[in-house]
N, C-alpha and C positions, 0 to 999 in steps of 0.2 A: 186500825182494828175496829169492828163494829163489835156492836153486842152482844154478838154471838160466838163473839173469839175467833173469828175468822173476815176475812178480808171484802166479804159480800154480805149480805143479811136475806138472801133465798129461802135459807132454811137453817133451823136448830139445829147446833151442834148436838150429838147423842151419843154414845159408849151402847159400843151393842151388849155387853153385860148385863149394861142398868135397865133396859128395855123388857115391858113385857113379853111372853111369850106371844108368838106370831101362830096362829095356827091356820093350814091352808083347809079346803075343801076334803073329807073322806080320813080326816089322818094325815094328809100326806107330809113326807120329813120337807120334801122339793118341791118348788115351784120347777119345770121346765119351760123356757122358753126361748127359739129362734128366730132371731130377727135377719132378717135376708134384706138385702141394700141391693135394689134395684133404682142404680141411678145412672143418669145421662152423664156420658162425658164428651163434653163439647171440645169440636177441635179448636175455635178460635170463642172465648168466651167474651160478651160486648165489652166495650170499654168501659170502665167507671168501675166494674162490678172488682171485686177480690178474687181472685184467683189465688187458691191455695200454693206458697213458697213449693211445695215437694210436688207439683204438676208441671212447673218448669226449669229452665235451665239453671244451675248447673247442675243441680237436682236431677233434673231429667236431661239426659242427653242430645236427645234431638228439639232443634228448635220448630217453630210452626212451621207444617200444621203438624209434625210428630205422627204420623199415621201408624207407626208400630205401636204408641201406646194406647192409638183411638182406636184400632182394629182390635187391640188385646183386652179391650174393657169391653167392647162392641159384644166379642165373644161371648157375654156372660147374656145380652139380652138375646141372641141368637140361637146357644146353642148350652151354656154352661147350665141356665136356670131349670131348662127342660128335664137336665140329668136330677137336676135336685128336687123338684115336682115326684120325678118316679122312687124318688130316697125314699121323699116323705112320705109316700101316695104305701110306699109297700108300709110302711109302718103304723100307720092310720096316722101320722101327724100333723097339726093345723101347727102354723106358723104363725108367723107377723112379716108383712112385705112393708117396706119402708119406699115409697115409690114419689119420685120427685115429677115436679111439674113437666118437665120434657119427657122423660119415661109414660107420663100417665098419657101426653098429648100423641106422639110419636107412634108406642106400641101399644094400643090398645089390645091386641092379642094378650100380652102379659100382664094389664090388668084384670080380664076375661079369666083366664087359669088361674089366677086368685082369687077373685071371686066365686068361680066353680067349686072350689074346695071350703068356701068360707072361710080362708084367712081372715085376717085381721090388716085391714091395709090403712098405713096410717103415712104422713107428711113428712115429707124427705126435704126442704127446701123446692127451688127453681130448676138446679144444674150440680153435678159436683165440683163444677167449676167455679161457682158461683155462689161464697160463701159469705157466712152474718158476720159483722164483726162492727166494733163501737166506731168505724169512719162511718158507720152508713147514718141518714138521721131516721131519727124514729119515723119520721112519714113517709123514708123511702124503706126500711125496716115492714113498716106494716104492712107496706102495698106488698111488699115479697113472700108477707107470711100468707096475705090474701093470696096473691096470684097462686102458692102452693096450693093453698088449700082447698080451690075453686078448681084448678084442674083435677084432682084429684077423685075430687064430689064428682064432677060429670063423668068422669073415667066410671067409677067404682058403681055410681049410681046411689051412695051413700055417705056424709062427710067421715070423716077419719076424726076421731077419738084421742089419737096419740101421735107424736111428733119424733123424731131421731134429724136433727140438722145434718146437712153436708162436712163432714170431716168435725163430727160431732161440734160444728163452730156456735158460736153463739158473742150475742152482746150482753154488756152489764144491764140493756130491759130486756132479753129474748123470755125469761119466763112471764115475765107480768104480760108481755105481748099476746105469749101463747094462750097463755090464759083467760085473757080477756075476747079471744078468740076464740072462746071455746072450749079446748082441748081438754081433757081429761087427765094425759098423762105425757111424761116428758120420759126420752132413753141414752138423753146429754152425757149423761155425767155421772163416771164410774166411778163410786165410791163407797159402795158397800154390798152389803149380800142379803140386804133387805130393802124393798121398796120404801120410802118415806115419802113426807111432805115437802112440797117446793113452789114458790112462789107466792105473791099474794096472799095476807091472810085471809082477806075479806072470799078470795074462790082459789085456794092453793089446788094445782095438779100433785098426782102423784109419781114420784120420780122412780124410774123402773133401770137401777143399774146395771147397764151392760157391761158385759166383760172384756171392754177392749185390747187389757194385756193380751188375753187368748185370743181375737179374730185372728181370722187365718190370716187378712190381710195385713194386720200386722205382723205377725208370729211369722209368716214364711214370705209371703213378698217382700216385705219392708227389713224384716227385721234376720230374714233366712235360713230361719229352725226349719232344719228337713221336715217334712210330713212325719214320720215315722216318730218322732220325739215332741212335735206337734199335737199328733195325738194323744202319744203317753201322757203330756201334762194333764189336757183335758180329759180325759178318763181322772186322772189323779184329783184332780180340780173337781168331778161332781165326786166322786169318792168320799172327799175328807168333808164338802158341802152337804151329802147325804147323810155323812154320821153325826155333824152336828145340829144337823135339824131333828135330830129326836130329842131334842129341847126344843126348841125354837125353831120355826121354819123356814128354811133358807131358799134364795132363788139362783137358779140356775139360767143366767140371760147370755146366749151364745150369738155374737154379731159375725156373720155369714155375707159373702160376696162371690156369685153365681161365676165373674170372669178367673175367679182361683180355685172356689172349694170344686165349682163345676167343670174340673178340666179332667179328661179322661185317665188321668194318671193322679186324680189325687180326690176322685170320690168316691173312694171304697173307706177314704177314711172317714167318711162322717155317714156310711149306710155301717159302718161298724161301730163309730159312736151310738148311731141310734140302735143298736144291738144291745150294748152296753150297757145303755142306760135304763132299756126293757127288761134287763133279765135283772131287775131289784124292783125291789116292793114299796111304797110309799111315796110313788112319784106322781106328780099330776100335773100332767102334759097339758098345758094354756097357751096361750094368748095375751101379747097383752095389754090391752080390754080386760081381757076375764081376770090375772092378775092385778090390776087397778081398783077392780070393782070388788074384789076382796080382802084388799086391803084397806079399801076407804071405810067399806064394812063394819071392817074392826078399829079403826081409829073414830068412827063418827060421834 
């Protein structure tokens, strides 16, 4: 146990009780933001690399090259992402794309439609297939956070700010890495309903938790909650996050995957979340960049 009462020393334990109040931009009770995971899935990923246990056998049924799973995630850069562009495009919503090295290399069109809108495009790893984890050594760690973060820059024409790893993986150094790297903000590691600090004292990022129990990817692919009950939660979920931010202000981080939410039979539920969440007051539709930079704000 470290100092901190827990098993790593990244960041302060805190009680959200004992915390000041958080206040966002204009009033608002919520932070909103969507983070959309546009990443590559390789049908044979190099040797050496980690390949996530639930990407193969017996996990996944068919063994290599599995074409039904690489044609069903293909979907999302092809066809599923475009549905969710026109969701957001009718809403006026800016997003966060999380866009990995192969995504950024491969389709340049789908960095281009992020950028058009001025998302917020920030580092996804290499591959989905190809995840951090403490086998790798730190000088084969770096070069990976490098290689991300260099295609990225050329892609976007701009470096990325914020980080979301492949199957939110990481090692016992991935923040101090990211950090030293750069990065401003980290969207790892789900563990609260407030952005805090993470890594490094000497240049901590800010950590921007997502709400992995609700992605869809988990909620209905992995885990099999119809749509219809899917949805009910997350309505429910910024509901009860919306009445508690008239104390303190709460975030609302939805992780999004274009090969699920984007399939013609299940994106009316998230052009109806974003109905949802418009017809209440107090909400302030971000980014997050603009969520980081608000938050470090008030902690400086």
């Amino acid at each position: 146990m470290s100092d901190y009462r827990m098993d790593h020393g990244h960041y302060a334990w805190s009680a959200l009780p004992a915390r000041r109040p958080l206040r966002w931009p204009n009033g608002a009770r919520i932070a909103v933001a969507f983070v959309v995971s546009l990443g590559h899935y390789e049908a044979d990923p190099p040797a050496g690399t980690y390949d996530p246990p639930t990407f193969k056998p017996p996990l996944r049924s068919m063994p290599y090259p599995d074409y039904p799973t690489v044609t069903h995630r293909e979907y999302g850069h092809r066809v599923g992402i475009f549905r969710m562009l026109d969701a957001f495009d009718a809403h006026g919503v800016r997003a966060t794309a999380a866009i990995d090295a192969l995504t950024a290399q491969r389709y340049p069109r789908l960095v281009e439609e992020c950028r058009r809108r001025d998302w917020d495009i920030i580092g996804h790893g290499v591959s989905q297939r190809r995840a951090l984890t403490d086998a790798m050594s730190e000088t084969d760690e770096r070069a990976y956070v490098r290689e991300s973060l260099d295609a990225v820059t050329k892609a976007a024409g701009r470096a990325p700010v914020g980080w979301l790893s492949p199957e939110h993986s990481e090692s016992r150094r991935t923040p101090t890495i990211l950090a030293e790297a750069g990065l401003s903000y980290l969207a790892d590691w789900a563990n609260d309903d407030q952005p805090y600090l993470i890594g490094p004292e000497k240049r901590p990022m800010v950590s921007i938790p997502c709400m992995r129990e609700l992605s869809d990817a988990h909620m209905h692919a992995t885990r099999k909650i119809a749509m219809p009950q899917w949805a009910a939660l997350v309505h429910e979920a910024f509901d009860i996050l919306h009445g508690e931010g008239a104390d303190s202000g709460r975030l609302f981080a939805l992780p999004l995957h274009p090969w699920c939410i984007g399939q013609p039979h299940r994106i009316v539920y998230l052009e109806r979340l974003l109905a949802h969440i418009k017809a209440h007051e107090g909400v302030w539709w971000a980014t997050g960049a603009e969520i980081a930079t608000s938050y470090r704000e008030q902690v400086a």
